[in-house]
BALUMLUM-431929 format. One record per residue (C-alpha): residue number from 1; residue in one letter; x negated, y, z negated. Coordinates in Angstrom, 3 decimals. Each point is the difference from the previous one (the first is absolute). Layout:
// residues N
  pos  code         X         Y         Z
  NUM     A         X         Y         Z
...
//
This chain:
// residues 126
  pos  code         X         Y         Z
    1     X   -58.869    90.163  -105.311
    2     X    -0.252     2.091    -3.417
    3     X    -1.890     2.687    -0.532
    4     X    -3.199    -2.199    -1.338
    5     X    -0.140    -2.194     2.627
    6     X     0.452     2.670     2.293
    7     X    -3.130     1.722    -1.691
    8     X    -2.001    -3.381     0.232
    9     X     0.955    -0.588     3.247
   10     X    -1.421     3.305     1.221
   11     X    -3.355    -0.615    -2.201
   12     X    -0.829    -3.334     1.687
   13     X     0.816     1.352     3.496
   14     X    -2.819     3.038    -0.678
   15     X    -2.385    -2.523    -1.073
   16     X     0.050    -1.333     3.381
   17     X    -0.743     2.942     1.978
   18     X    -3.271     0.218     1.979
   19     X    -1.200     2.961    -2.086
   20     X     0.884    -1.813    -3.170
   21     X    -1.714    -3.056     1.002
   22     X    -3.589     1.804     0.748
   23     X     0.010     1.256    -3.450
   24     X     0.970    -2.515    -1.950
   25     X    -3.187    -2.119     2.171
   26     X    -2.339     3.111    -1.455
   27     X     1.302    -0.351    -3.439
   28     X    -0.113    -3.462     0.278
   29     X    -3.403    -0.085     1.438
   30     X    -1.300     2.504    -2.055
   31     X     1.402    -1.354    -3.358
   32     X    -0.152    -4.031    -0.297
   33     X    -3.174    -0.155     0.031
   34     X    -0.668     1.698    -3.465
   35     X     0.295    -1.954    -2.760
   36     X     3.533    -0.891    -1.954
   37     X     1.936     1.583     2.640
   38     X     3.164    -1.575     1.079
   39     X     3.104     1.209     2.121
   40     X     3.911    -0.608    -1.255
   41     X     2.745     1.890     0.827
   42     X     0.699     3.162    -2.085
   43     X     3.185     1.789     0.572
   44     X     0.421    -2.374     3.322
   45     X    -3.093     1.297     1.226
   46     X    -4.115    -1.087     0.226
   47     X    -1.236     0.627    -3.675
   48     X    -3.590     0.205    -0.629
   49     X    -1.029    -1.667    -3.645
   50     X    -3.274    -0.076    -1.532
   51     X     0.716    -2.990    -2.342
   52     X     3.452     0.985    -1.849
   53     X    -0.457     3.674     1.111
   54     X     1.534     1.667     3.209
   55     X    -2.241     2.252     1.584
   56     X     1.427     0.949     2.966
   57     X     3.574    -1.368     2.162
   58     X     1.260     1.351     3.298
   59     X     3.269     1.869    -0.419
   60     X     2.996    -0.710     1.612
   61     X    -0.470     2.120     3.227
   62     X    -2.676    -1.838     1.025
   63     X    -2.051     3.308     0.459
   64     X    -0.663     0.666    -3.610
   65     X    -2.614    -1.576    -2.332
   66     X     0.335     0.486    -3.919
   67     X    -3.305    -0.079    -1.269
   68     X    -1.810     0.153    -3.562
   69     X    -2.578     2.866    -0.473
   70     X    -1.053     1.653    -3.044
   71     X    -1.526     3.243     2.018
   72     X     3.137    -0.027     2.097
   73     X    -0.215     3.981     0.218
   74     X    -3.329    -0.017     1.432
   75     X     1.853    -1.880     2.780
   76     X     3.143     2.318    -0.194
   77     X    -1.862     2.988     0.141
   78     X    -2.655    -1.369     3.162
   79     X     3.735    -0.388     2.183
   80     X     3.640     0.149    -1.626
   81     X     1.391    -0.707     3.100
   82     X    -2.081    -3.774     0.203
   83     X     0.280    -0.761    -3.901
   84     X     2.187     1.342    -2.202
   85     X     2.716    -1.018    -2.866
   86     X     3.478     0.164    -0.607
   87     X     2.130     1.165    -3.205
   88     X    -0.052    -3.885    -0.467
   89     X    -3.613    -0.339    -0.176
   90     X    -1.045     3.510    -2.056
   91     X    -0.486    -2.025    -3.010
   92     X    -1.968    -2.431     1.214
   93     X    -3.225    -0.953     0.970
   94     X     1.649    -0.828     3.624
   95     X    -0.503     2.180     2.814
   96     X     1.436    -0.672     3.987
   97     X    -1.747    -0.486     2.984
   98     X     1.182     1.108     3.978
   99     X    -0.947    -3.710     1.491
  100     X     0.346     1.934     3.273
  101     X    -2.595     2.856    -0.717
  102     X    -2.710    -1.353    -2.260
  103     X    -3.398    -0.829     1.279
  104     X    -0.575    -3.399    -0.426
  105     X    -3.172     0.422    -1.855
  106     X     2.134     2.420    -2.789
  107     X     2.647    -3.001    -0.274
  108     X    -3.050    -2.686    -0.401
  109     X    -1.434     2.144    -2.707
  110     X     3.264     0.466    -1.615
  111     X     0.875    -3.424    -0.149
  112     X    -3.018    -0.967    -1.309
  113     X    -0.038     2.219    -2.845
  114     X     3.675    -0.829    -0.491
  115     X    -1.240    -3.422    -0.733
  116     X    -3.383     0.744    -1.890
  117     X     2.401     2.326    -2.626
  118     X     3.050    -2.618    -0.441
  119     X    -2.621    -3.913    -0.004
  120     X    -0.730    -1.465    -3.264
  121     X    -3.295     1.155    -0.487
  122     X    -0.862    -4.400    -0.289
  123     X     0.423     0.340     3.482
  124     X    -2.085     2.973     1.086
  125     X    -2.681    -0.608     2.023
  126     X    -3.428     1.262    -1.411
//
């Protein structure tokens, strides 16, 4: 097995953890509901779109969500160690997410304003 199909080997296995599993449902549940969202896969991982625009995706530890958020250091500065960035991300508008640590309520809002920042505004609810 190569190196790539080692790598996508290892992703699909993490998506079937337990852990994994319960957040993906509370994306999932929290997310399909709004308008224009759909799921596809986005580096072989769950990826979040409000209508061509990704707004959030699980990374490939299963543990990690990558999240859109304009006020990102509001977040950052509340609790690095929950949501933070990496050199990857500085020069974005992306910011990470501890799946393992967050309050559900925090990750609802989050998602939610993901998705209100990256939907055609045709598709906003008023």
């Amino acid at each position: 097995m190569n190196n790539r199909h080692q790598w996508r080997f290892n992703v699909a296995q993490k998506l079937q953890e337990p852990a994994t599993i319960i957040y993906l449902e509370f994306i999932r549940k929290t997310v399909m509901p709004l308008p224009g969202v759909n799921e596809k896969p986005c580096y072989s991982t769950p990826g979040f779109y409000a209508g061509k625009n990704l707004f959030s995706r699980l990374r490939e530890d299963g543990e990690t969500l990558v999240v859109y958020n304009i006020d990102r250091d509001k977040w950052i500065d509340a609790d690095p160690t929950i949501f933070y960035v990496t050199d990857h991300y500085l020069n974005t508008n992306y910011m990470l997410v501890d799946l393992k640590a967050v309050k559900p309520d925090d990750l609802a809002e989050l998602l939610v304003n993901a998705w209100r920042s990256r939907v055609p505004p045709k598709l906003l609810v008023k």
